[in-house]
N, C-alpha and C positions, 0 to 999 in steps of 0.2 A: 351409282349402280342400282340402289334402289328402285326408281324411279322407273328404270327399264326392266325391272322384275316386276314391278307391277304390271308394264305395259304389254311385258309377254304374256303374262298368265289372266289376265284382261281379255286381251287379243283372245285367246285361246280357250277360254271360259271356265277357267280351272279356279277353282275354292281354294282360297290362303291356307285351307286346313290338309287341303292332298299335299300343298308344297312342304308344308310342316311334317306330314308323317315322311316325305321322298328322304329330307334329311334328316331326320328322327328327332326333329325339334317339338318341343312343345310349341301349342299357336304362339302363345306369349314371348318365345325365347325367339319366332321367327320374328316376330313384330318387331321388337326391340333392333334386330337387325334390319328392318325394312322402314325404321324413324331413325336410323345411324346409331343407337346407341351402344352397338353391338358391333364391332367387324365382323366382317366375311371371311372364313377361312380359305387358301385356294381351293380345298375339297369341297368347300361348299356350293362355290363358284362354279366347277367340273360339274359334281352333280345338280345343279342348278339347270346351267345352260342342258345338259341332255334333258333332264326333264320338259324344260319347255321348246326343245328343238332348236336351240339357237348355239351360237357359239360362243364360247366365254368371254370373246373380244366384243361381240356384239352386246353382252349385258354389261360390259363396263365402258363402253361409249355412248357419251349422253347426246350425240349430235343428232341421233334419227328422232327420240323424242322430245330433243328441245325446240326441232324443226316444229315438229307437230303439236305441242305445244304455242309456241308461239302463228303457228295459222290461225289456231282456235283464241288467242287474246285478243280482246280487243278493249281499247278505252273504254269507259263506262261514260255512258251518254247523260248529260243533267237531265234531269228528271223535275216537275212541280212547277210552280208558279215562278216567273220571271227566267224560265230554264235556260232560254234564248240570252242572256245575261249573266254568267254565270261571274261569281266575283271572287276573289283572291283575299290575302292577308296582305299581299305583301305591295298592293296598290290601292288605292284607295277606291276607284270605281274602273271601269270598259269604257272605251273612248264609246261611243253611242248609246249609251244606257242611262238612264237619268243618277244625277247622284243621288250617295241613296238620303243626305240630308236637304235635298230639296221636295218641296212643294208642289209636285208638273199639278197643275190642272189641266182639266180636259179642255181640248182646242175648240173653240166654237164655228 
């Protein structure tokens, strides 16, 4: 539910600190409820969702921003020298890669 409280109030350009005065929380006590450490009361939920226009069902379903979420992942591409190669633990070398306890000299 979090995660979609952020994404509303994101979306809509509103300061963590207006959501905090809506339910009379301090920033800190909102916070703690916006890293799980904290439940959500149903009132808080009621007034939550009006505050950011949405409906209660929609801030406690993760599927619209898990969607959007995962559009924006993507693998991280090797980076540096030898990138094109990139090697493991759990193999010893890349079938086309030289190993890495050989010697290649350059081809004449």
């Amino acid at each position: 539910m979090s995660k979609n409280v952020r994404f509303y109030w994101a979306v809509r350009g509103i300061p963590q600190t207006r959501l905090a005065e809506v339910l009379g929380l301090q920033p800190s006590s909102l916070s703690m409820k916006l890293a799980g450490r904290t439940a959500w009361s149903v009132a808080d939920l009621v007034k939550t969702a009006d505050f950011l226009q949405a409906k209660p069902e929609e801030l406690m379903d993760d599927v619209m921003v898990n969607q959007v979420e995962a559009r924006y992942k993507k693998a991280p591409e090797p980076v540096g020298a030898g990138a094109s190669c990139v090697q493991y633990f759990v193999m010893p070398w890349n079938e086309g890669c030289p190993r890495p306890d050989s010697n290649r000299q350059p081809a004449d």
